[in-house]
C-alpha positions in Angstrom: 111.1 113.1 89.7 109.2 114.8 92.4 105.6 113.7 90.7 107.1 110.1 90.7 107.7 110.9 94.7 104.2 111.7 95.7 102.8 109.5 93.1 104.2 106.8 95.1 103.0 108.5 98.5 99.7 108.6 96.9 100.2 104.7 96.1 101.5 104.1 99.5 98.8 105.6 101.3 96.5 103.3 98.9 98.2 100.4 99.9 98.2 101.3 103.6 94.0 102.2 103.5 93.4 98.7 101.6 96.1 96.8 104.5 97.3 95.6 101.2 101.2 96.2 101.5 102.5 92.9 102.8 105.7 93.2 104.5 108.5 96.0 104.1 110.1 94.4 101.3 107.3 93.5 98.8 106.0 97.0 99.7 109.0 98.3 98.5 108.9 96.1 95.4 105.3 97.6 94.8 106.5 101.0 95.1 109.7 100.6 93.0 112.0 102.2 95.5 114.6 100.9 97.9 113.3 99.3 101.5 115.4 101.7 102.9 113.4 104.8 101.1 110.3 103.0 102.1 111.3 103.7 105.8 111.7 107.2 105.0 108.4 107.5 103.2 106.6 106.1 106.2 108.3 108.7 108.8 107.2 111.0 107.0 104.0 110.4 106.4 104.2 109.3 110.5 106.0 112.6 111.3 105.0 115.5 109.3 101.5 114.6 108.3 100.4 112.9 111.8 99.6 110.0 110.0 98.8 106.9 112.6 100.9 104.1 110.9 100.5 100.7 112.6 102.3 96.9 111.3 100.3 93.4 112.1 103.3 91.4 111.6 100.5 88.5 111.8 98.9 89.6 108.4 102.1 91.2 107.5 100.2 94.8 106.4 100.9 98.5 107.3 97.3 99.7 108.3 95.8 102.9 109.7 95.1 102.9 113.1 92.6 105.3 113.1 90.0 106.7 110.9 91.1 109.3 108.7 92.2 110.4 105.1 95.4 111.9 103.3 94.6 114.3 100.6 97.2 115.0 97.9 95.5 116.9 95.6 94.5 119.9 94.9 90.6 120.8 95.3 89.2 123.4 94.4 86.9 125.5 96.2 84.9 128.7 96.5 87.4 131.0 98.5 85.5 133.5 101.1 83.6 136.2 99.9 86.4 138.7 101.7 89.3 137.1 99.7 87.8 137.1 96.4 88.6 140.9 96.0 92.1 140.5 96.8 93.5 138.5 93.9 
């Protein structure tokens, strides 16, 4: 359940970078989840990761207002050389 969760946040934040979500409820449609859990999705993404989440009710998309990227994945990466003796 919890992959499903940030599979769908992944998805979401797709959607949102391509201002391909139309409105609230064929979002949620897209995502598979309740409008209602939609709403919660996008406060958090608002709320705990900063993220600047605009609507156009003209075009009828969630878009980014500024430029910027949401990472949920694990990369790896060469740790510094001080922490490499401290496993």
């Amino acid at each position: 359940m919890f992959k499903t969760y940030l599979e769908k946040i992944d998805r979401l934040n797709l959607l949102i970078r391509r201002r391909a979500t139309g409105n609230p409820k064929q979002l949620a449609e897209k995502l598979d989840m309740s409008e209602r859990r939609l709403y919660q999705c996008i406060d958090f993404l608002r709320k705990e990761l900063k993220a600047p989440i605009k609507y156009n009710e003209i075009i009828q998309t969630y878009y980014y207002s500024e430029k910027g990227e949401i990472k949920l994945r694990w990369e790896d990466f060469e740790p510094p050389k001080d922490l490499k003796n401290n496993k």
